[in-house]
DOLO-560176 format. One record per residue (C-alpha): residue number from 1; x, y, z; chain. Coordinates in steps of 0.05 Angstrom, whole numbers. Each point is the difference from the previous one (the first is absolute). Example, Ala and Ser with C-alpha at 12.3 -4.5 7.8 and 13.67 -1.06 7.14 Angstrom:
<pts>
[pt 1, [246, -90, 156], A],
[pt 2, [27, 69, -13], A],
</pts>
This chain:
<pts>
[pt 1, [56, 139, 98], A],
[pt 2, [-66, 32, -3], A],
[pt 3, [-44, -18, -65], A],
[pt 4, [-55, 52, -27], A],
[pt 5, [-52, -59, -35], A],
[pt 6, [-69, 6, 2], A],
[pt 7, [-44, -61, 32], A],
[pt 8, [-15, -47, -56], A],
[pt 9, [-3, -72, -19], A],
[pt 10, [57, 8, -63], A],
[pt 11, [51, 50, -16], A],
[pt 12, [35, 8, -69], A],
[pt 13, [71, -10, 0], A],
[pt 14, [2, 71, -25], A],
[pt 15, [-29, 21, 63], A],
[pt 16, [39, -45, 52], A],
[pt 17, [68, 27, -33], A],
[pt 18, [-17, 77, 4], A],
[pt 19, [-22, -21, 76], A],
[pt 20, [70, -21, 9], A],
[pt 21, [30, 46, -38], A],
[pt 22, [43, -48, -49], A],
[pt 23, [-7, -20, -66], A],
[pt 24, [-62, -59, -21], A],
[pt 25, [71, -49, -33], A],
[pt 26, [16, 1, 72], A],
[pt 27, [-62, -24, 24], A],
[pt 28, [3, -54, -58], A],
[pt 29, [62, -30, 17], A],
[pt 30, [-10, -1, 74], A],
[pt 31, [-64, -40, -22], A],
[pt 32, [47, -48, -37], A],
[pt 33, [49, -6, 57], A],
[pt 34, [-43, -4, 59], A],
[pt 35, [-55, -54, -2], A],
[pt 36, [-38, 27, 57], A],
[pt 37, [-24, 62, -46], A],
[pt 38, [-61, -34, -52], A],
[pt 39, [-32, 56, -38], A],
[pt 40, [-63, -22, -37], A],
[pt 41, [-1, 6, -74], A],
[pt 42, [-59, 14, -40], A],
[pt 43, [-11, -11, -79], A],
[pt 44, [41, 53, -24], A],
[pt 45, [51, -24, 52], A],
[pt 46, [13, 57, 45], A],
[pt 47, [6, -7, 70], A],
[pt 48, [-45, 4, 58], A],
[pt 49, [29, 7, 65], A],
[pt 50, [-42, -24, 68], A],
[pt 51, [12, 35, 63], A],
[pt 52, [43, -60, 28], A],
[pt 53, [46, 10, -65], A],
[pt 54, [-9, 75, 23], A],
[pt 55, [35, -21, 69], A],
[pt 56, [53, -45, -28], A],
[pt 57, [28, 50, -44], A],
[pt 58, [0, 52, 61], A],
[pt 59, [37, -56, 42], A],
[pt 60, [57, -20, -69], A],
[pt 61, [6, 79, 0], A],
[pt 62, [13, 5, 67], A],
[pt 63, [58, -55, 0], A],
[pt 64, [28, 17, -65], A],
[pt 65, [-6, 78, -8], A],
[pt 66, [8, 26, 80], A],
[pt 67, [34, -65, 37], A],
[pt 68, [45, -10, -66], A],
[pt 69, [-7, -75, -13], A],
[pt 70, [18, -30, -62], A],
[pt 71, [-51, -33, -33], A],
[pt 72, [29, -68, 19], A],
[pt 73, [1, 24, 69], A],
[pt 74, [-69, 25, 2], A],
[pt 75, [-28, -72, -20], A],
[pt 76, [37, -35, 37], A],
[pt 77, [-26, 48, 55], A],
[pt 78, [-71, -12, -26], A],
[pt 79, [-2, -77, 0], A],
[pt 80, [32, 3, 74], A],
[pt 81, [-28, 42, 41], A],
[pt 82, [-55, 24, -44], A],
[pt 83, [-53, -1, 47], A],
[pt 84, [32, 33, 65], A],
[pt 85, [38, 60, -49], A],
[pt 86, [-70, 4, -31], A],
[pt 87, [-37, 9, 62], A],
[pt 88, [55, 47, 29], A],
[pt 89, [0, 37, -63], A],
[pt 90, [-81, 12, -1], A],
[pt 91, [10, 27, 76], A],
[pt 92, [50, 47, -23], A],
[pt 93, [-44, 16, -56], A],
[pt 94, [-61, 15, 33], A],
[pt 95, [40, 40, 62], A],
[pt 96, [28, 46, -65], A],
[pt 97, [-69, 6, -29], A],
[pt 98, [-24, 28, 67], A],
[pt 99, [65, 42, 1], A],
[pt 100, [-30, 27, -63], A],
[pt 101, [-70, 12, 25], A],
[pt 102, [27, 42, 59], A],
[pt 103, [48, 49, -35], A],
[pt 104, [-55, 5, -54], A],
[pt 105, [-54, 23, 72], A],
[pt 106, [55, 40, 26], A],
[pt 107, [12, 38, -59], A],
[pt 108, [-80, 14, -4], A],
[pt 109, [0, 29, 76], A],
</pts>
């Protein structure tokens, strides 16, 4: 899955669930379920997401929207093998990204 988001430090939950294209009570609840995603909160409360919370939520996407884990399943797969899927995942990422890039250059020739 390819995710429009500009380069910054934070993103709004409002902006990390239009970039994937599902609703921000999603995003919520994965946050509750999955301890790997840690939004910071400011005063008011509302969530900050980093960049690494950025790629966890690609990679809990990835196992529970397109691979079709359950959510028990995709922890358990987390706390296993997180680090090999991760790094697997991140190659496949950045081999779609370039994917991306290309079309986008072929459709400019």
């Amino acid at each position: 899955m390819h995710i429009d988001l500009p380069e910054k430090r934070y993103y709004s939950i409002g902006e990390v669930a239009k970039a994937f294209k599902v609703n921000a009570s999603l995003i919520r609840f994965w946050e509750k379920e999955f301890d790997v995603i840690k939004p910071k909160k400011n005063a008011k409360g509302n969530r900050k997401f980093t960049p690494e919370d950025i790629n966890n939520l690609k990679f809990i996407y990835h196992l529970v929207k397109e691979r079709g884990f359950t959510l028990e399943g995709a922890k358990t797969h987390l706390k296993e093998e997180k680090k090999q899927a991760l790094e697997t995942f991140e190659i496949i990422a950045k081999l779609e990204d370039i994917k991306a890039q290309l079309i986008k250059i072929k459709t400019q020739l």
